[in-house]
N, C-alpha and C positions, 0 to 999 in steps of 0.2 A: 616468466610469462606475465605479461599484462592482461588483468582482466578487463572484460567490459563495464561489470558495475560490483563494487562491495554498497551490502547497504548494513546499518551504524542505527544499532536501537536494542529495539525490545524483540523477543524470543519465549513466548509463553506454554507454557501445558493446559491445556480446556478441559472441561468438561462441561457437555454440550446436553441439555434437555430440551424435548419438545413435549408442549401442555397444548391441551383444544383451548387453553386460555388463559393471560397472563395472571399470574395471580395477585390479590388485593394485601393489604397490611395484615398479618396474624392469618392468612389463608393458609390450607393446601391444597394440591394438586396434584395430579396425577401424570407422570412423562415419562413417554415411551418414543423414540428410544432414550438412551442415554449412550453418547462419544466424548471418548479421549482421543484428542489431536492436536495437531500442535499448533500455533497460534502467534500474533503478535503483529504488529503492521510491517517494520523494517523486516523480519526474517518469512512473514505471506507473500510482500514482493517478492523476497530473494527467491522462493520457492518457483512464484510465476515466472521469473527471468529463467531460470532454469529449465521451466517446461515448454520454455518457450526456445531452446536454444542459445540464448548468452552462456557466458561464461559468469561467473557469481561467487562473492565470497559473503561472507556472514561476520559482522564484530560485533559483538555484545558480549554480556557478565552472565554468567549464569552458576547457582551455588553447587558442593559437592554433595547432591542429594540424587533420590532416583528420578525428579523432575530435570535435571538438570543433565542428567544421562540420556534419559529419552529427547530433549530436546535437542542434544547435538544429534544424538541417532535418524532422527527424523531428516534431520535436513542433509547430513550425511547419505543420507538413504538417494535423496533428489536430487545429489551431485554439487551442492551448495558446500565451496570450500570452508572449512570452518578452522582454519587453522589460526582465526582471531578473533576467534570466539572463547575467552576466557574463563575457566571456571574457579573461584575465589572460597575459599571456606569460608563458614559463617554467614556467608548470603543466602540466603532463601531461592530457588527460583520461580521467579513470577507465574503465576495460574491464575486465571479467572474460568468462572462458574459463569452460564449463558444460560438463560432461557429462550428457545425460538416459540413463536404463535405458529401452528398449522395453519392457520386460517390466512396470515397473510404474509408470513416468512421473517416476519419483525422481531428483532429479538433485543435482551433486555441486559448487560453485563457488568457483573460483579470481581473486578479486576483488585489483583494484588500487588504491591509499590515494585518499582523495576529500580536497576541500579546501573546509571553510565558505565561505557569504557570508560577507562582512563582516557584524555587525549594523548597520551603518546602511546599506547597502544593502538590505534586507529592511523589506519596506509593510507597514506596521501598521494602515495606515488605508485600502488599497485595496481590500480584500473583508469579505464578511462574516465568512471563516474564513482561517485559518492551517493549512496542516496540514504537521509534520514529520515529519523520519525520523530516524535515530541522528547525519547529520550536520549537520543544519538545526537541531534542538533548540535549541544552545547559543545561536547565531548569533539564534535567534527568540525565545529567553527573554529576552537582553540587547538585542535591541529593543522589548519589550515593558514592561522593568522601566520603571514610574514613570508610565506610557501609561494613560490612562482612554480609556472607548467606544473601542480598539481592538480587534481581530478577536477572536472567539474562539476559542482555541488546541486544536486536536488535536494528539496525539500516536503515530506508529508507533512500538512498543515492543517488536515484535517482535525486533530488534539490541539488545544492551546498550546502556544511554547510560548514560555516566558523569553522577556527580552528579544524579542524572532527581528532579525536584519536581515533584509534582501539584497542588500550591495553584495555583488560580484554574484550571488546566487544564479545558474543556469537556467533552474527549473522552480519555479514554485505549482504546486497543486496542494490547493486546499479543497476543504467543501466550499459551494456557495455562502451556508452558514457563516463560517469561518471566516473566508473572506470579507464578509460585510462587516465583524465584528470587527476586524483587524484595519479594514480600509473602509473606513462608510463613507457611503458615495449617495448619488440621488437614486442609481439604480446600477445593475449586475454591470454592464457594461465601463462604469465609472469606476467602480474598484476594482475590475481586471485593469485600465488603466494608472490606478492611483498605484498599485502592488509594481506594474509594471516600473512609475517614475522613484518608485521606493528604492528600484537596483535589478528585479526581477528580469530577467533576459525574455524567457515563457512564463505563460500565467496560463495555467489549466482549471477551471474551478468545478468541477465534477458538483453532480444535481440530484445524484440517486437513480433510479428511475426516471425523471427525466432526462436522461442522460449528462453532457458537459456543456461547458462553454469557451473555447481556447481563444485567446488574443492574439490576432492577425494583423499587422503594421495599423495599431489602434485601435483596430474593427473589433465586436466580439461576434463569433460565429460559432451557432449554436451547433451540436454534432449529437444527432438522434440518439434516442438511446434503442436498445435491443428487446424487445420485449419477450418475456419468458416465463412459465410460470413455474415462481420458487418455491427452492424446498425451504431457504432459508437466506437470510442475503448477509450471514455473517464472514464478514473477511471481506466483500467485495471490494468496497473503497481498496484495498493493499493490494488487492488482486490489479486492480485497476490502476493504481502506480507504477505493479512492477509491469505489467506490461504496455503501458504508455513507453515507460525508457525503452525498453527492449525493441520496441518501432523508432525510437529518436536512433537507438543503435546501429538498428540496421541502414538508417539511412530516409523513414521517412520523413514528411513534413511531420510539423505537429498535430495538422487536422487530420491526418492518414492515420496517423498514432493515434491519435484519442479515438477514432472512429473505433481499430481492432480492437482498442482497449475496452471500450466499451461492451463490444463482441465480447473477449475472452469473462470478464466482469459477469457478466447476465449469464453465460454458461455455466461459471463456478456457484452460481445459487442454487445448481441443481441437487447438492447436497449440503449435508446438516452441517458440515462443519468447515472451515475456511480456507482448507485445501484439496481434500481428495476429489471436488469438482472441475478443478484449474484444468482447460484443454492442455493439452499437447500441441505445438505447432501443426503438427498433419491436421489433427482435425480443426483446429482452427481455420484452419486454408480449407478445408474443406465445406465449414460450415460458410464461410464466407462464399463459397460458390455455388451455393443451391439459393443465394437470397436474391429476391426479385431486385430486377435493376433498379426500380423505384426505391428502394434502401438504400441504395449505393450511397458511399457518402459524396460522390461525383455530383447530386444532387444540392449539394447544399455550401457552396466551394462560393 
């Protein structure tokens, strides 16, 4: 069976505190709660895809430790096939340590080094998409190199990637950030086209809180964001990847897609940690049909 998307990265273990305040050089603090879950940008999409209905597989490295057990479990758990998701003795598996602000959902993280698939570990021919993150990139492009009717390639841009090429790439989304360092232009609008003449097919540049900005036959068109008040807004960016594709999947436009995605993104901050917030499709469809026609994204087309 073909899937709709494997995403090609990172797969982390968290541990999640929240302080009334972030703390200064040689401080302490005090955080309450404290969450273990699981984490990482390529395997938060994979998660979102999944609760959103795709079908979804997972490749990454993960060591022969008890992080590395939880981390397939977890995803195991949400239906994300993991059957190339490798686990390698001697590797560590990656955990980073977060602090969220209560005060305004902002949080601060302490990440440990990840480690590529192989590329020939990584299916080029089992879904219809690829999608990676800063560590999956290299690993996916050198599976890809020389590959006809293989997947087509997204990109999480958000992290630096060294050497990053947009030829033949599908999907790029970065942050705004991101994007300007990678394509500086005179303004947003000029580096969603510069990224675009780079090779980039779609150019999504997601804003935070302000929402995104998708590229439309040259145009940039802004696509609201959701407003909500967070618990925490860790994971969002991956949340907001994985379900962008999961709308290119089913068949929307891009602006249709970044809109829900935007939707799903701002619901997943209602908790501390970067997935047990992710809607479900129902409620997604649902929240979308209590919101005033003035949000519509019909509005901004």
């Amino acid at each position: 069976m073909t899937l709709d998307v494997i995403c090609v990265g990172v797969v982390t273990v968290d541990t999640i505190a929240m302080v009334e305040r972030m703390p200064a050089e040689d401080d302490r603090v005090l955080g309450e709660p404290f969450v273990v879950a699981g984490g990482g940008p390529a395997a938060t999409a994979a998660v979102t895809l999944a609760r959103l209905g795709a079908s979804v597989g997972f490749c990454g490295v993960v060591g022969d430790d008890a992080a590395g057990e939880l981390s397939r479990r977890l995803l195991d758990e949400e239906g994300v096939d993991t059957r190339w998701l490798r686990t390698r003795p001697g590797v560590r598996t990656p955990q980073s340590m977060i602090v969220v602000s209560r005060a305004s959902g902002s949080r601060s993280i302490v990440t440990s080094p990840s480690v590529p698939p192989d590329p020939g570990s990584v299916p080029v021919r089992a879904s219809r998409w690829l999608h990676v993150d800063q560590t999956g990139y290299g690993s996916a492009r050198a599976a890809l190199r020389g590959e006809t009717d293989a997947a087509s390639l997204s990109v999480d841009g958000g992290n630096p990637i060294p050497g990053l090429d947009l030829e033949d790439v599908t999907l790029y989304a970065p942050t705004v950030g991101a994007l300007r360092d990678a394509f500086p232009a005179e303004d947003v609008p000029g580096s969603l086209r510069a990224a675009a003449s780079a090779g980039a097919r779609q150019v999504v540049a997601t804003e935070g809180g302000d929402g995104c900005q998708v590229l439309v036959d040259g145009r940039a068109v802004r696509v609201p964001p959701v407003v909500v008040d967070p618990v925490s807004t860790m994971g969002a960016g991956d949340v907001f990847h994985g379900a962008l594709l999961a709308g290119l999947v089913e068949g929307m436009s891009p602006v249709e897609a970044a809109w829900r995605a935007n939707v799903v993104a701002a619901l997943s901050c209602r908790s501390l940690d970067g997935r047990s917030g992710i809607p479900d499709a129902a409620e997604t469809g649902k929240y979308l049909s209590t919101m005033r026609p003035a949000s519509r994204i019909d509005e901004y087309r």
